[in-house]
N, C-alpha and C positions, 0 to 999 in steps of 0.2 A: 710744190705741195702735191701729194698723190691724192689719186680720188676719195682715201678714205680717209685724209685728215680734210681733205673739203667738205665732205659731210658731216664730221667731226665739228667741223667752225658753223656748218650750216643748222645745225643740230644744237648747238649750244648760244646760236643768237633766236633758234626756237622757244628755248626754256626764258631767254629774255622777253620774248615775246606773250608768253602765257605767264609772265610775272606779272606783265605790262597790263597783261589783261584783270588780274587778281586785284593787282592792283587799283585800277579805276572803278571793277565792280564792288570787291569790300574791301576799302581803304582802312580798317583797322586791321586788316590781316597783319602776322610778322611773316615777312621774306625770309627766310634764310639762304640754303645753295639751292643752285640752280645747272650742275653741268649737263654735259652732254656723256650718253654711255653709248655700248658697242649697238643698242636695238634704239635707241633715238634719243629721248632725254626726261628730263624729271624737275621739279621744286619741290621743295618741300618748305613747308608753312606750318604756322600755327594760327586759325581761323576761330572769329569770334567763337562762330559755331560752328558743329564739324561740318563739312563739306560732307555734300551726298552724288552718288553719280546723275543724276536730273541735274546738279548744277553745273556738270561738263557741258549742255549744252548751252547754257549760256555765256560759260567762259569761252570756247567755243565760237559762238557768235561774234563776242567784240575781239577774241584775236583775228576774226577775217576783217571787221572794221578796220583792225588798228595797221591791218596789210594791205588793206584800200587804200588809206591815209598814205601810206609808201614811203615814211617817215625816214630821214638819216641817222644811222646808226652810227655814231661819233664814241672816240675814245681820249681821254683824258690823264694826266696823274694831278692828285690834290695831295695837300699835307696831310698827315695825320690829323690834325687838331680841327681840319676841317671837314672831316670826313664824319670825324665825332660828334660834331655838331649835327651832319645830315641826319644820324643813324642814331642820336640820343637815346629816342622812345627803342629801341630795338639791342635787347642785347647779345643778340646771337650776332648781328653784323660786328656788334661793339668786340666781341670777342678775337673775331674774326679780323679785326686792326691790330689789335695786341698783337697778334698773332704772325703778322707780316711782317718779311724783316724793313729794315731801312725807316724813312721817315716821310713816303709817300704810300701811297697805295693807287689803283688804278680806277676807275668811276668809267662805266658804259652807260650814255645818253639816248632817249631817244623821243623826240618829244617830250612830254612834263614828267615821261619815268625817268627813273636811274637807279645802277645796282652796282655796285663793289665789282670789279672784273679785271683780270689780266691780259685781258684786249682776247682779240679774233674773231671780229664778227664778218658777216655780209655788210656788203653798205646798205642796202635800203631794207625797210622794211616789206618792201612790194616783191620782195625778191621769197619772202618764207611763205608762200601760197599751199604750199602742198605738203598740208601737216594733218596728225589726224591724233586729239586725245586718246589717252588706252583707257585709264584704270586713276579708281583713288584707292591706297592701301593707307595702312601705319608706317611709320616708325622711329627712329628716337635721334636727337640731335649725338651728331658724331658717332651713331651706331650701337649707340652703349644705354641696354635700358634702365637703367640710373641718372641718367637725364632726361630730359623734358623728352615728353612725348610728341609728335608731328604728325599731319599728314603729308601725304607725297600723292602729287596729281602727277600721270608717268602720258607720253605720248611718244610719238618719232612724228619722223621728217625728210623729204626727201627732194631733191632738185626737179622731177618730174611728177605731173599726176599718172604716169603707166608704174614710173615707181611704185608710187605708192602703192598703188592697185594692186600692184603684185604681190607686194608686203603682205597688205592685207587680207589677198587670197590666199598667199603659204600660213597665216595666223588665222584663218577660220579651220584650213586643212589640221593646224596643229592640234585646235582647241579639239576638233572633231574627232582626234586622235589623242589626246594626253592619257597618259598611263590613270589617271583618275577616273577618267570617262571609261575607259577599256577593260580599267578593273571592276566595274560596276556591272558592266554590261556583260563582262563573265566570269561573274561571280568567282573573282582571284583572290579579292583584298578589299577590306573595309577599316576606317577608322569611325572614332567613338569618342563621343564628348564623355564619356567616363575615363578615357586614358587618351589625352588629348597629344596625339603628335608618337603616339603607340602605333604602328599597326600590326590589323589582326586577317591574319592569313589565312585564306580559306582551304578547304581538300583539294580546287587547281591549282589556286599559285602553291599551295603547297609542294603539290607536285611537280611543279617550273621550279622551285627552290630547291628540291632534291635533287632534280639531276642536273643543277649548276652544280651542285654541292657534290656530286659523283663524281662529273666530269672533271672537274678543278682535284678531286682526292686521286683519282686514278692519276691526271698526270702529275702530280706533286708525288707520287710512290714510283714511279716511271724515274724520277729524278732523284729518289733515293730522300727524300719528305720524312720527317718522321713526325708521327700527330700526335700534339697532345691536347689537353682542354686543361685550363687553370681556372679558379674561383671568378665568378663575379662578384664581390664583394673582398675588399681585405681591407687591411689595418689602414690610417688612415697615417700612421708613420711613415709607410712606405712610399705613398703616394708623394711629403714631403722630400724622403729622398732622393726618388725620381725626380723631382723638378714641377712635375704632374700640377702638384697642389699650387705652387707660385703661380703657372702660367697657367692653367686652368681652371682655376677653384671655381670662379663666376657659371663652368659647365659642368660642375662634378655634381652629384646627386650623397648628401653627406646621412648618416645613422649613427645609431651606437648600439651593440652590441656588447651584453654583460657590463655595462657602464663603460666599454672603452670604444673610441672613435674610429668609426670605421667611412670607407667612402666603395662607394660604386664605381667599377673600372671607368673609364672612360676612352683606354687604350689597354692593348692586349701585351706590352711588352716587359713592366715590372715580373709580371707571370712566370714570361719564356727565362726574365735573369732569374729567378729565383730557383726552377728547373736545372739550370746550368751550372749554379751554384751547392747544387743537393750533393756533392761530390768532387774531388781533384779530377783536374781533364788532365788528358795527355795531349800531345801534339796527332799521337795516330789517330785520336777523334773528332780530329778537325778536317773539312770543314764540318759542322755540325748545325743541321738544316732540320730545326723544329716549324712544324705547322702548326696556325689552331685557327677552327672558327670560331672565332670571338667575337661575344654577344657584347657589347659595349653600350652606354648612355650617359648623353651629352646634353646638358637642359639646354637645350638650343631658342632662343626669341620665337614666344609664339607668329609674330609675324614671319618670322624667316621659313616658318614653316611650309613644306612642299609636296603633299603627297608623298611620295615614298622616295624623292628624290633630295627631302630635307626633314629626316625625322629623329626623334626623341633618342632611339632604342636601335642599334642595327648590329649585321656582322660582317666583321671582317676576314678575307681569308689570309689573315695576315703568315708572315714567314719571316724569322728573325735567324738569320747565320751567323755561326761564330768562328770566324777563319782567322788566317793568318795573313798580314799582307801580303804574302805571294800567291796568295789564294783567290784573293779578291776578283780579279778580274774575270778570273772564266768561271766564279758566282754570279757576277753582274752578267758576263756572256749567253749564261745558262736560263734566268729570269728576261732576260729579253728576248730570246728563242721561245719559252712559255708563253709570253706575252702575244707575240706573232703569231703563234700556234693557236691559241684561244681566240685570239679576233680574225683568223679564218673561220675556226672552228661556228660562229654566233654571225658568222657574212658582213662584217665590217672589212670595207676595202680600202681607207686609207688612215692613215698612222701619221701624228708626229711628237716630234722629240724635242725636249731642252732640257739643257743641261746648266742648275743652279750652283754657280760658285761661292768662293770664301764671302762674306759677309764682315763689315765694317768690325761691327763685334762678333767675338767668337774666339774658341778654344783650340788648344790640339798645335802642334808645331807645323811651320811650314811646308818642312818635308813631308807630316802625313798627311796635307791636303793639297800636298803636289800629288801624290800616291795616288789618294784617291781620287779627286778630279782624272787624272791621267787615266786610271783606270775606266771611269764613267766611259770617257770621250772615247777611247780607245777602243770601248768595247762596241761604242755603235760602227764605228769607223771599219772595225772589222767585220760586222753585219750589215754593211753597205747601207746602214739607216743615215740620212742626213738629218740635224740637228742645231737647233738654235743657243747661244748663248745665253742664261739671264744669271749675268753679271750683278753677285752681291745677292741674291736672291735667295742663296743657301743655309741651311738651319746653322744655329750659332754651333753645335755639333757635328756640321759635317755639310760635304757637298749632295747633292740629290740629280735623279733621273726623275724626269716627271713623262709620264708616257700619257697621248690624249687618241680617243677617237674619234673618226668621224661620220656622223649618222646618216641615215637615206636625205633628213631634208638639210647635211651638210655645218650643221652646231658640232663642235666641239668635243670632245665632254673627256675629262682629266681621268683613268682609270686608274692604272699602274704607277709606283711611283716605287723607286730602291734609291735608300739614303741610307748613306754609310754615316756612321756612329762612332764618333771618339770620345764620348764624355760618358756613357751610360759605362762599359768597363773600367775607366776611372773610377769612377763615382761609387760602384756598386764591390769595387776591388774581385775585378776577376781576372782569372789567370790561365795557363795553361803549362803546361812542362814540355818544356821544348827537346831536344834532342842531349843539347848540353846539360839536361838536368838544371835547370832556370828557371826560374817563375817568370811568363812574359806574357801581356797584357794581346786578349785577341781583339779583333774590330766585331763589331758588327754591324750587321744587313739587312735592314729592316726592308721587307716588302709587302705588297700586296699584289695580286693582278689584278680579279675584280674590282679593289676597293671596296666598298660598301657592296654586297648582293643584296641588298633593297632598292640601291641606286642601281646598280646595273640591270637590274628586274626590272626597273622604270624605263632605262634604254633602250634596252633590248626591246620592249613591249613597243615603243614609240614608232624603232626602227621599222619595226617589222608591220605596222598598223595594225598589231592584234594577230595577224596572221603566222602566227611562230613556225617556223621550220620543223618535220616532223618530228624531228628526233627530242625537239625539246617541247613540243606542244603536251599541255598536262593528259586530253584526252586525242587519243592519235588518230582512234578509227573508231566509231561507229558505225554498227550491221543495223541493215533495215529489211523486215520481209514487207514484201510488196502487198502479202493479204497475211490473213492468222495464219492461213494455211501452212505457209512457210518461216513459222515461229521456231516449230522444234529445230529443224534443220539449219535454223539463224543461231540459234542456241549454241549449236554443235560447231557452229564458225568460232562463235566467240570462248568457247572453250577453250580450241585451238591456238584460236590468238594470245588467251593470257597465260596458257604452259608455255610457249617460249620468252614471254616477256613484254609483250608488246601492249599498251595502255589503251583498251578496249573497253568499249559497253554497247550495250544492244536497246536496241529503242522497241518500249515495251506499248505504245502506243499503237490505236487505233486507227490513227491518222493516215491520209491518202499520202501516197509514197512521194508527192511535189511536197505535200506539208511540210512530210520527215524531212526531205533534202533541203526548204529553205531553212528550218528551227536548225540543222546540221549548218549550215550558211553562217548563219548569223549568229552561230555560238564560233565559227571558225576554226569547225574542225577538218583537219588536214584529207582523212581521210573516209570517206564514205562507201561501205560494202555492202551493195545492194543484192538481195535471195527473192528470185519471184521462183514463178512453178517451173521454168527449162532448167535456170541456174539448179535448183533443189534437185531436181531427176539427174541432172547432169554430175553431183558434186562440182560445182563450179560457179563461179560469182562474176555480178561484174562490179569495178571498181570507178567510180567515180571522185578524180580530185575536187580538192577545194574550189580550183581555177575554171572547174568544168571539163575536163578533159578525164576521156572516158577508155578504162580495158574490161574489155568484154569478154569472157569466159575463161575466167583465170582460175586453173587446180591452186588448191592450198598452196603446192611446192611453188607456186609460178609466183603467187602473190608476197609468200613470204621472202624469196628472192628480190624481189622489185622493192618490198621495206630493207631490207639490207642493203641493198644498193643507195637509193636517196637518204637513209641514215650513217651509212657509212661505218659500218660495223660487220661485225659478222664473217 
């Protein structure tokens, strides 16, 4: 067993432990699961009355008793029929037998507890000392809220108290840093119990959103992109034909319009076929590499909700190619090169890769998910990326690239993803005229790089602590004169700075010049251009970074040189 399926076991006889404990203080509660996840582990319950966070500390309390006690943790199989007996009053566990194959099921003991389990614990109880509750949230039995509603009391667990410790200091560091807190504090982004799970962007994230939105269009026309923008709203027919409506009506947002049924996009791709279809392609017009920022909305579980990391309303920069198979791969070559190029571009240093295959069920003949699989692999293979298998993992339409990044404090986070597409050109009957004058079905290449730019806005913000790189910071430089004296002549900086383009303002206050510099601080602006009475006589300034680090008597030409360099432009 490697270390992280030991924490994995040690983590999941924790959630036994904090059942154990639910259990003894309100004995009418229902149990349901209990596993263990990648940040420690979780139950979820249905409590006489709701559980509030004051009563973690008492749960709390008797799991340290019930770890004094240093109780054996024993594993068993029962029959069904006696299992049913245990678990009578409880119909989620009753469920949860149906559900098992065969004619036993598994029972974990420990003391006068016990819980349905498929074995893997620590032996003693005295062994889970170093646990620590997180949080009580909602949410719904099997995910789905059309069933019963739950609470979920969430904690981790670790083999050591330095562990934990650490945990818990990179989880103050996180909180103290979550794109919510960061966007409050400068004034980016607000949500609103009037449009709950909406958000509303201010004139700076505004301006963090634009020149994502620049950066990604420039190099998407570098690559020969062509942008269109389709409807947010269309027939609710088509949504059926895409497939859209089966597998996700439960998140579509549905109206009617002149009495006929319309639905709210939810994906940006029925658009791009409808686009593709306004006319016969030829073969010369392939490949054919539409863009769009597409504004999409998903009624997502108000619990699931996340700040701008899981919300209602977002866009994607998505990109749908219509090639030929022999096209395919130096598509997918091309998109992964973008990829690379963007997560230098934003200071993410490390990348990985997996590659989803054929799925149990699913369409399309074998040859074309030899095709494209081949292609995926082939294409990291020749960009010396290394990549994981996830075997069966792939859409019932086609194989996928899933591209992830990794942040300063080392999470994950899934950005990119290019899935080849066999069923939507079926489906939609599209074509192209190949050379022999034939009607022949193209693929397509659905991608994204950012993903979501409201999730990546979240990332980015997190990675960086607030502290954005200049080129994307909303406000870049701020000019300060030292006295009024040196207003006009501050004036005359900032001129300067916003004819060439540079995202400037001037601090109109009266404040002593430590004032300006720390309100400059703690808004986390990159850069600070300081005018007392030498710099003003002199034409010349001096510039003070974020970091503290200081040039002193810099000519306009000096200064505007040194932002071209650290921006990487010009």
């Amino acid at each position: 067993m490697n270390k992280q399926s030991d924490l994995s076991v040690l983590r999941h006889s924790a959630a036994h432990l904090l059942g154990h404990a639910v259990f003894e203080l309100f004995p009418d509660t229902l149990l349901t699961i209990g596993p263990a996840t990648k940040e420690g582990f979780f139950y979820d319950c249905v409590p006489q009355r709701s559980f509030k966070e004051e009563d973690l500390v008492a749960i709390t309390q008797r799991m340290q008793e019930i770890v004094a006690r240093n109780l054996s943790l024993e594993h068993k199989e029962i029959s069904k029929s006696e299992a049913r007996k245990l678990y009578a009053h409880n119909p989620f566990k009753l469920e949860l037998i149906d559900q098992i194959p065969g004619e036993t099921v598994g029972l974990a003991t420990q003391g006068n507890f016990y819980d349905l389990c498929r074995g893997g614990h620590v032996a003693r109880t005295g062994q889970l000392a170093h646990f620590k509750l997180l949080h009580i949230s909602g949410s719904y039995w099997r995910a789905d809220r059309n069933n019963a509603a739950l609470q979920r009391i969430s904690g981790t667990a670790f083999f050591t108290a330095e562990d934990l410790a650490a945990y818990l200091k990179r989880q103050d560091e996180l909180a103290m840093y979550d794109h919510r807190v960061l966007g409050k504090q400068l004034d980016l982004f607000s949500f609103h119990e009037e449009g709950v799970g909406f958000p509303f962007f201010h004139p700076k994230g505004k301006a963090i959103l634009n020149t994502m939105v620049s950066y990604m269009r420039e190099l998407k026309q570098q690559h020969d992109y062509q942008e269109i923008s389709t409807p947010t709203m269309l027939s609710d027919h088509l949504w059926r034909q895409s497939g859209h409506y089966e597998h996700y009506k439960e998140n579509m947002y549905f109206l009617n319009v002149d009495e006929q049924p319309y639905a709210v996009k939810p994906m940006n791709c029925p658009g791009a076929i409808l686009t593709y279809k306004t006319r016969p392609r030829s073969y010369r017009e392939l490949p054919l590499k539409l863009a769009e920022f597409g504004h999409v909305h998903r009624h997502e579980l108000s619990g699931a909700l996340h700040g701008l990391l899981r919300v209602r309303a977002f866009t994607q920069d998505d990109v749908h190619i219509f090639c030929t198979s022999e096209q395919l791969q130096p598509q997918i070559e091309e998109i992964i090169s973008m990829f690379t190029t963007m997560q230098s571009k934003f200071g993410f240093k490390k990348t990985s890769f997996s590659v989803a295959t054929r799925p149990a069920s699913s369409i399309g003949s074998d040859e074309l998910w030899e095709i494209g699989t081949k292609a995926l692999e082939n294409s990291l293979i020749r960009a010396g990326l290394p990549y994981k298998i996830a075997a069966g993992d792939g859409a019932f339409y086609g194989p996928k690239i899933d591209a992830s990044l990794e942040d300063s404090y080392g999470r994950q986070w899934t950005c990119c993803t290019i899935q080849i597409d066999f069923f939507q050109p079926e489906n939609f009957d599209l074509s192209y005229i190949a050379p022999s004058g034939e009607r022949v079905r193209p693929i397509i290449i659905h991608s994204t790089i950012f993903g979501s730019l409201e999730r990546f806005f979240a990332i980015v913000l997190e990675h960086y602590r607030g502290n954005l790189p200049l080129w994307l910071a909303p406000i870049q430089a701020r000019i300060m004169a030292i006295t009024d004296a040196q207003q006009p002549h501050a004036q005359q900086w900032l001129t300067a700075l916003k004819e060439v383009g540079i995202r400037a303002e001037l601090d109109h206050s009266s404040d002593p010049i430590k004032a300006k510099i720390k309100t400059a601080s703690l808004e986390k602006i990159p850069w600070m251009i300081i005018i007392g009475a030498r710099e003003a006589e002199q034409a010349v300034a001096t510039l003070r970074l974020h970091d503290g680090t200081q040039h002193a008597n810099l000519t306009p030409e000096q200064l505007l040189t040194l932002f071209y360099e650290q921006t990487n432009i010009g």
